[in-house]
C-alpha positions as a Markdown table, in Angstrom:
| # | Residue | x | y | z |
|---|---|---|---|---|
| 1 | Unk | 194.2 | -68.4 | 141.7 |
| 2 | Unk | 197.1 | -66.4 | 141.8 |
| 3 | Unk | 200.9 | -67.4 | 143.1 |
| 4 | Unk | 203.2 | -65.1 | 144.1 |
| 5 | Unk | 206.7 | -66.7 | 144.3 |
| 6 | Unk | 210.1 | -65.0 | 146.1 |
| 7 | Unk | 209.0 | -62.1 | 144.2 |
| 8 | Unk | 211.7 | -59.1 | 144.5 |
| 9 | Unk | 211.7 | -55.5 | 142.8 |
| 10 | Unk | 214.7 | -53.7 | 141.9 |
| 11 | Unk | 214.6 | -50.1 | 140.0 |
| 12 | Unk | 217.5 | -48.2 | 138.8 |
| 13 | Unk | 218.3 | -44.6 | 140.2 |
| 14 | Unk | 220.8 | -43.0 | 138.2 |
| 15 | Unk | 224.0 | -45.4 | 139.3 |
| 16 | Unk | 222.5 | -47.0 | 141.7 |
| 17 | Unk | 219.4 | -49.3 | 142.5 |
| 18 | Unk | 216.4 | -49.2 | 144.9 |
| 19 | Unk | 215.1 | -52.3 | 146.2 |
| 20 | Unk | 211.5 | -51.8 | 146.0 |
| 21 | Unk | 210.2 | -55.4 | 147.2 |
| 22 | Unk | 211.9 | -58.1 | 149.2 |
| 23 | Unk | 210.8 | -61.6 | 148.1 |
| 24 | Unk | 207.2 | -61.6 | 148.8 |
| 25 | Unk | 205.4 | -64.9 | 148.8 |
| 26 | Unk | 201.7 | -64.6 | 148.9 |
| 27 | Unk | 198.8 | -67.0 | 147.8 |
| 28 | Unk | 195.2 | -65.6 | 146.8 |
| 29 | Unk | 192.0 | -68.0 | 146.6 |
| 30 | Unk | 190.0 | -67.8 | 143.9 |
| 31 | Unk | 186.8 | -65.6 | 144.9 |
| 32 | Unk | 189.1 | -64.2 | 147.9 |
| 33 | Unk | 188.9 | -60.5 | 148.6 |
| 34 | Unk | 192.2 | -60.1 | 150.0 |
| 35 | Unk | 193.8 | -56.2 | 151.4 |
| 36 | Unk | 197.2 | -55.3 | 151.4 |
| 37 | Unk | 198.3 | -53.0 | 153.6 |
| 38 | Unk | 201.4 | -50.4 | 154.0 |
| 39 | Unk | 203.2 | -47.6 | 154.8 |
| 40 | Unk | 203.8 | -45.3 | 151.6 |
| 41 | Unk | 206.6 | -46.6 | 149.5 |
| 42 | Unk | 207.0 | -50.2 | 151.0 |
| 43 | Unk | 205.9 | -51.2 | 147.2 |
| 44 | Unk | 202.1 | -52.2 | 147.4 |
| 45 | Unk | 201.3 | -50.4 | 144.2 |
| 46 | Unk | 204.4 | -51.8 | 142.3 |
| 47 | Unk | 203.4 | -55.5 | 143.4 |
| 48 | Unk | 199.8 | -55.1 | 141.8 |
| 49 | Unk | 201.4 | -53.3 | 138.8 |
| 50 | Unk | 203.8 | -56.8 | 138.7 |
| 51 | Unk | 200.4 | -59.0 | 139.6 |
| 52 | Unk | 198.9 | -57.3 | 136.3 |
| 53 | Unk | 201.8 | -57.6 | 134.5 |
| 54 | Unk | 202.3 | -54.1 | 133.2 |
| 55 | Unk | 205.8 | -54.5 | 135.6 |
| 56 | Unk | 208.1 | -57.0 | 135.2 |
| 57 | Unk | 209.7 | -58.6 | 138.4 |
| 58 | Unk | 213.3 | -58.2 | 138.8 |
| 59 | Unk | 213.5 | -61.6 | 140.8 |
| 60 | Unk | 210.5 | -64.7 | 141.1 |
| 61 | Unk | 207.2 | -65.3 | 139.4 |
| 62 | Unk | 203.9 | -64.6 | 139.5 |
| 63 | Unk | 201.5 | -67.1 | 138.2 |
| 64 | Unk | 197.7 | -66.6 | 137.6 |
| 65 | Unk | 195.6 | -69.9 | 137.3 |
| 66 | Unk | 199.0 | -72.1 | 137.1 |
| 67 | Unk | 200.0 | -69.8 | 133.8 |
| 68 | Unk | 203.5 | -67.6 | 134.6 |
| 69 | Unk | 202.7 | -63.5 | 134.4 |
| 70 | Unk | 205.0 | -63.1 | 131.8 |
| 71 | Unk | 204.0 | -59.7 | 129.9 |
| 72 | Unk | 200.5 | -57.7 | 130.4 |
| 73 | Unk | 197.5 | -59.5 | 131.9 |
| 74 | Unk | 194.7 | -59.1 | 129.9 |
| 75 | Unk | 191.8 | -60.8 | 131.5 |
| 76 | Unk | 191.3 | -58.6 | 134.8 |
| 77 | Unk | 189.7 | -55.2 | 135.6 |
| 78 | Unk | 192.1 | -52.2 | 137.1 |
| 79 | Unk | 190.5 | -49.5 | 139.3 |
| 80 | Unk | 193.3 | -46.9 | 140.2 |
| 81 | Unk | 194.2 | -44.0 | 142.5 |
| 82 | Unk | 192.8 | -41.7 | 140.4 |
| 83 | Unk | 190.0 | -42.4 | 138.0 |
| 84 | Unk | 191.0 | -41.5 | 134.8 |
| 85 | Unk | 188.0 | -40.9 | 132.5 |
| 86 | Unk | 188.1 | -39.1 | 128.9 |
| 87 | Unk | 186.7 | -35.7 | 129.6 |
| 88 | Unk | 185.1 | -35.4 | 126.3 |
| 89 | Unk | 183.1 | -38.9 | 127.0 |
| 90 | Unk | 180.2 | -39.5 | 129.1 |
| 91 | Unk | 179.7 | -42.0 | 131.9 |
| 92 | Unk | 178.6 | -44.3 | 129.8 |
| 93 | Unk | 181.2 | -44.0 | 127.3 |
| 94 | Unk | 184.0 | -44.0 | 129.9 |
| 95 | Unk | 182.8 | -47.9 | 131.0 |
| 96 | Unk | 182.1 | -48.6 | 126.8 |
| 97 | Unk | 185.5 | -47.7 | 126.4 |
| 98 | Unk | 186.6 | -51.1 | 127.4 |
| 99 | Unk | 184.7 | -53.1 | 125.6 |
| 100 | Unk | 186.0 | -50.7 | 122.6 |
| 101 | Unk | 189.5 | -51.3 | 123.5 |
| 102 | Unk | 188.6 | -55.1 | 123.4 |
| 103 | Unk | 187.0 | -55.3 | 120.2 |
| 104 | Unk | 183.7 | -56.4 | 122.0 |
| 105 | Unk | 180.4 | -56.1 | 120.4 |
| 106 | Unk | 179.0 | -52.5 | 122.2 |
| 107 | Unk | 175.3 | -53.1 | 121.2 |
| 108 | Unk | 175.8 | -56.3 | 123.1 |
| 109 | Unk | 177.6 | -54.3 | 125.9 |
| 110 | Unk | 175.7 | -51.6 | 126.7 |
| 111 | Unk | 173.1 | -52.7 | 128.7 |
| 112 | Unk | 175.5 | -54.2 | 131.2 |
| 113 | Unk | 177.0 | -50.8 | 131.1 |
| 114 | Unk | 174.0 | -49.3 | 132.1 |
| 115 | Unk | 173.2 | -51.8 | 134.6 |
| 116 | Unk | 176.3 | -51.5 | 135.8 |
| 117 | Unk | 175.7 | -47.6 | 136.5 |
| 118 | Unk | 172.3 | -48.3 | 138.4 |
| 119 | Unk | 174.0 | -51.1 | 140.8 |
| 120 | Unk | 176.3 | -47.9 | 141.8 |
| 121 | Unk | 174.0 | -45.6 | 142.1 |
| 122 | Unk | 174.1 | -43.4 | 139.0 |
| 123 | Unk | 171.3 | -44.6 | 137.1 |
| 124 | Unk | 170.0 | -41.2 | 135.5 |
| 125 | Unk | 173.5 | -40.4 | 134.9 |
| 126 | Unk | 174.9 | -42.5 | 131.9 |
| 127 | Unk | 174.6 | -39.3 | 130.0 |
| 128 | Unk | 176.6 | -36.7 | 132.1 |
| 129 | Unk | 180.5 | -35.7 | 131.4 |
| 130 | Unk | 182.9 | -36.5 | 133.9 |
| 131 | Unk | 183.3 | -32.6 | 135.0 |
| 132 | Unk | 179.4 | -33.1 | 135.7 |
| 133 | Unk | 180.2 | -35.7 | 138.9 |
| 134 | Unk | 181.7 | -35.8 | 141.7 |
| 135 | Unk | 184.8 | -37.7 | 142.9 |
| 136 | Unk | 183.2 | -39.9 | 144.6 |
| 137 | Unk | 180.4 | -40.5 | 141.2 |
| 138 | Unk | 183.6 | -40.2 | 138.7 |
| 139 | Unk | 185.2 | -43.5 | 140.8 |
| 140 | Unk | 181.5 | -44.9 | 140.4 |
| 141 | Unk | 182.3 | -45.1 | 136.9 |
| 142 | Unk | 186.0 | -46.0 | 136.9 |
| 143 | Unk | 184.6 | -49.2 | 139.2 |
| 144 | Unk | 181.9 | -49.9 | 136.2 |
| 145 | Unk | 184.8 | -49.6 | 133.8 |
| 146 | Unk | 186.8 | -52.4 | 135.5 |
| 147 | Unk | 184.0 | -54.5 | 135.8 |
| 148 | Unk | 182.3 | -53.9 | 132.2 |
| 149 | Unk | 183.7 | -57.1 | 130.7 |
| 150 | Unk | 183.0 | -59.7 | 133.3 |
| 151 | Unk | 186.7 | -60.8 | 134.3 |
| 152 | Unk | 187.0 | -63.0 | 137.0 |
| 153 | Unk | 190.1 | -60.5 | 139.1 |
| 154 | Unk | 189.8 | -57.3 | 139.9 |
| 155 | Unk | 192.7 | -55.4 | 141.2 |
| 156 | Unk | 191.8 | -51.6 | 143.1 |
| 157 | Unk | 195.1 | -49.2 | 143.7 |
| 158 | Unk | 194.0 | -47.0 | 146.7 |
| 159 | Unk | 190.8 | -46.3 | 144.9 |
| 160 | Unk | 189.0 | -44.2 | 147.4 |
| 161 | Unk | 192.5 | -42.5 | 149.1 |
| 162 | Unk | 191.3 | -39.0 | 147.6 |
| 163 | Unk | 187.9 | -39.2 | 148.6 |
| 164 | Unk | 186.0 | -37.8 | 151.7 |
| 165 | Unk | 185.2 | -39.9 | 154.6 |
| 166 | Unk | 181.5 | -40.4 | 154.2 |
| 167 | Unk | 181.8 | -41.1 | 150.1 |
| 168 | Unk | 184.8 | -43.2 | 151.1 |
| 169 | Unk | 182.5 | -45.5 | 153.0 |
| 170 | Unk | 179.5 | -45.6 | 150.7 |
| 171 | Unk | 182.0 | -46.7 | 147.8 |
| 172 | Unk | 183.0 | -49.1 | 150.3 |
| 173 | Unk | 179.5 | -50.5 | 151.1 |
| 174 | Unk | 179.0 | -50.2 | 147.3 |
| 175 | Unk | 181.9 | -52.5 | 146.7 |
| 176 | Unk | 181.4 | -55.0 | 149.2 |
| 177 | Unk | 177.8 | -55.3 | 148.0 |
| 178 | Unk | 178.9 | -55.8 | 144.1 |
| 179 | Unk | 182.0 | -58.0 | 145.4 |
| 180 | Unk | 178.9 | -60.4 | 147.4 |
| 181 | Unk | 177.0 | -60.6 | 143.9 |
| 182 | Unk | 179.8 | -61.5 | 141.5 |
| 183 | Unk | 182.3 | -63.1 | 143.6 |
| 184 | Unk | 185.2 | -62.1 | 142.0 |
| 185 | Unk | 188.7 | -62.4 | 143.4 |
| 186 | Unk | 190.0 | -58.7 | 144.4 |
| 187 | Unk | 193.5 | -57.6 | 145.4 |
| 188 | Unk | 192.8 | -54.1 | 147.1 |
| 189 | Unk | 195.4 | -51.9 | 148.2 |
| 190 | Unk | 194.5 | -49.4 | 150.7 |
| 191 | Unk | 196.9 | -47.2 | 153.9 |
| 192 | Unk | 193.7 | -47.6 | 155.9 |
| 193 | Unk | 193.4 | -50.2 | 158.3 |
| 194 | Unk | 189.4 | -50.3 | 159.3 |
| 195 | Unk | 188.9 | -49.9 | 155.8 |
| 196 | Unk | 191.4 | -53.1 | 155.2 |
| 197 | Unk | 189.6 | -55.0 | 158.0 |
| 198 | Unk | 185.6 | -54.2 | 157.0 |
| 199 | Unk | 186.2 | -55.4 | 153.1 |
| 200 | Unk | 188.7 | -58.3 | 153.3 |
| 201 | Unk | 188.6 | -61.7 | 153.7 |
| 202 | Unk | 192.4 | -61.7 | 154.8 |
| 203 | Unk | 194.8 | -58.6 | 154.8 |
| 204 | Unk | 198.3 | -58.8 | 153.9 |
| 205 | Unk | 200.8 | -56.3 | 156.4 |
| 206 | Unk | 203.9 | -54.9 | 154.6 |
| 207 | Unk | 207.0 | -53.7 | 156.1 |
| 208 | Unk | 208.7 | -50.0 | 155.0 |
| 209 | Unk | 210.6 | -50.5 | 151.8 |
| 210 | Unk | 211.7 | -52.9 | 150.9 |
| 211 | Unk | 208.3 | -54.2 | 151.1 |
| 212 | Unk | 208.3 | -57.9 | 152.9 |
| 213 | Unk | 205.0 | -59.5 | 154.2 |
| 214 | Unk | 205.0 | -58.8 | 157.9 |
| 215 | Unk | 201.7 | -60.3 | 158.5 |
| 216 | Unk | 199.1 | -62.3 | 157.3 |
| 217 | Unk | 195.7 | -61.9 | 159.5 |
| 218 | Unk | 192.0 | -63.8 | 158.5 |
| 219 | Unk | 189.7 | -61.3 | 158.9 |
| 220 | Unk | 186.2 | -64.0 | 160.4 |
| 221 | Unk | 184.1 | -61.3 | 160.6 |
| 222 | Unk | 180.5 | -62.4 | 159.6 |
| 223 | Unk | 179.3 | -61.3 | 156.1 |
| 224 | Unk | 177.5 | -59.3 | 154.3 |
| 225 | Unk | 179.5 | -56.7 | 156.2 |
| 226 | Unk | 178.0 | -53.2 | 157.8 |
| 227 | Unk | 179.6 | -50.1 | 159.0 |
| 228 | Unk | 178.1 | -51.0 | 162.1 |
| 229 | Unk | 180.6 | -53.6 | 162.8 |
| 230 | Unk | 183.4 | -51.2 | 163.0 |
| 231 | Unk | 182.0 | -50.7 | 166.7 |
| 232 | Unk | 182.0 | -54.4 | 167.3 |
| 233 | Unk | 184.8 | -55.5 | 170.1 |
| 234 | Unk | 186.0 | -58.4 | 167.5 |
| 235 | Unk | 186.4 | -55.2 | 164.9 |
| 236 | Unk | 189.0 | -53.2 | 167.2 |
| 237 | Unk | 190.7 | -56.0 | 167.9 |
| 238 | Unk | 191.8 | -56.8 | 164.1 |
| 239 | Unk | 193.0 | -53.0 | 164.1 |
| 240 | Unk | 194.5 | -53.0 | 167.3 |
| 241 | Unk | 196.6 | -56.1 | 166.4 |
| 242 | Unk | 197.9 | -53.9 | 162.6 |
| 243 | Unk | 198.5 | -50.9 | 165.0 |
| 244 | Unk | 200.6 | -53.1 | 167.0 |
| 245 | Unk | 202.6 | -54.4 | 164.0 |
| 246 | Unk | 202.9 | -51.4 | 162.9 |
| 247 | Unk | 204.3 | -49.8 | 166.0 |
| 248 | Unk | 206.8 | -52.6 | 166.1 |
| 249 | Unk | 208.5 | -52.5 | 163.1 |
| 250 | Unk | 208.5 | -48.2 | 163.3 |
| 251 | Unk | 205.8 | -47.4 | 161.0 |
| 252 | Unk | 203.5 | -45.8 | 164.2 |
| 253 | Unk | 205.6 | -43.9 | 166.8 |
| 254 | Unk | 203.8 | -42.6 | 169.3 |
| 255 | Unk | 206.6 | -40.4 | 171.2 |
| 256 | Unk | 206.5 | -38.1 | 168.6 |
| 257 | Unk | 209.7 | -39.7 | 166.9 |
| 258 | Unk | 209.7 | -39.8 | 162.6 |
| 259 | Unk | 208.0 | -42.5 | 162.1 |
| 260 | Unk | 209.4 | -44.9 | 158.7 |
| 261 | Unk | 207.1 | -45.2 | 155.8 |
């Protein structure tokens, strides 16, 4: 489904340039939930902002379903860092508000919306203002908004990072059970490595900037996926094998050296 080609990103700093990426070549399945995983600033963030097309590549191509990225990509969801909902809209507003933004019909809508808000968990909730939820509940309906309008890749930017442990994992569960319903291709970019392994079908290793795939590992766990498989023996050995890359190219240093990333 989506072809990324020699990719490279340069950005200007003042009168000189930082390489952000270094031609990246990657391959995602159609219906594949694929993880890519980094230190901060080796350019995972910039590389879905490129896949999405809301940042043009300084070098290569991304295609999507054959068809060259060549400006903003408009059928796909987008769940970010942070969960940016209007403050003066309800929960179910906040997930309308992309089917306002597409000129869809909202009577038609709505009911998905709410739908939508029950499968997470806030059913009961449609009605509340953002500063009425928790983080955990305002990402509930950031994840709704992305998935309002049906379209067949969803892209997630460290959506859980500023979350607690235990919300961080029901989200997770929550997603994995939503992902095992509607089958839709996810790029998810996450610094945490059991989370990387329990969700993915494959997860992409970066280097430190400038971003290069280190790695490439099939994650055969069996699905539908449980939290009590992060005990299984097959489970640490996925993340033993990242905290070994990791370690090699400097990201981990265990004799208390400054570590890259």
């Amino acid at each position: 489904m989506i072809e990324i080609d020699r990719v490279t990103k340069v950005y200007p700093k003042g009168r000189e340039f930082v390489q952000a990426l270094a031609s990246i070549s990657l391959s995602i399945r159609e219906h594949e939930f694929v993880s890519i995983l980094g230190p901060s600033g080796c350019g995972k963030s910039t590389l879905l902002q490129m896949v999405s097309g809301l940042v043009p590549t300084s070098q290569g191509m991304i295609r999507i379903g054959g068809q060259p990225v060549a400006g903003p990509y408009k059928n796909l969801g987008i769940v970010f860092q942070r969960d940016a909902l209007l403050s003066w809209r309800t929960a179910l507003a906040n997930v309308l508000l992309q089917c306002e933004m597409r000129s869809l019909p909202l009577a038609e809508y709505r009911p998905r919306a709410l739908s939508l808000l029950k499968r997470v968990g806030l059913g009961g909730f449609e009605h509340s203002f953002p500063d009425e939820l928790s983080g955990g509940m305002r990402q509930r309906v950031a994840l709704c908004r992305a998935l309002i309008h049906g379209a067949p890749l969803l892209l997630m930017d460290e959506p859980f990072g500023a979350l607690d442990a235990l919300t961080r994992d029901q989200l997770g569960l929550d997603l994995l059970r939503i992902w095992e319903e509607d089958r839709k291709t996810v790029i998810f970019v996450t610094h945490s490595i059991p989370e990387s392994v329990l969700l993915s079908d494959r997860v992409v290793v970066m280097s430190p900037r400038p971003g290069r795939v280190d790695a490439e590992l099939v994650i055969e766990l069996p699905r539908p996926r449980t939290l009590s498989m992060t005990e299984a023996t097959e489970f640490s050995a996925y993340t033993r094998r990242i905290h070994d890359i990791f370690r090699a190219t400097g990201v981990l240093a265990e004799d208390g050296a400054v570590a890259g990333g």
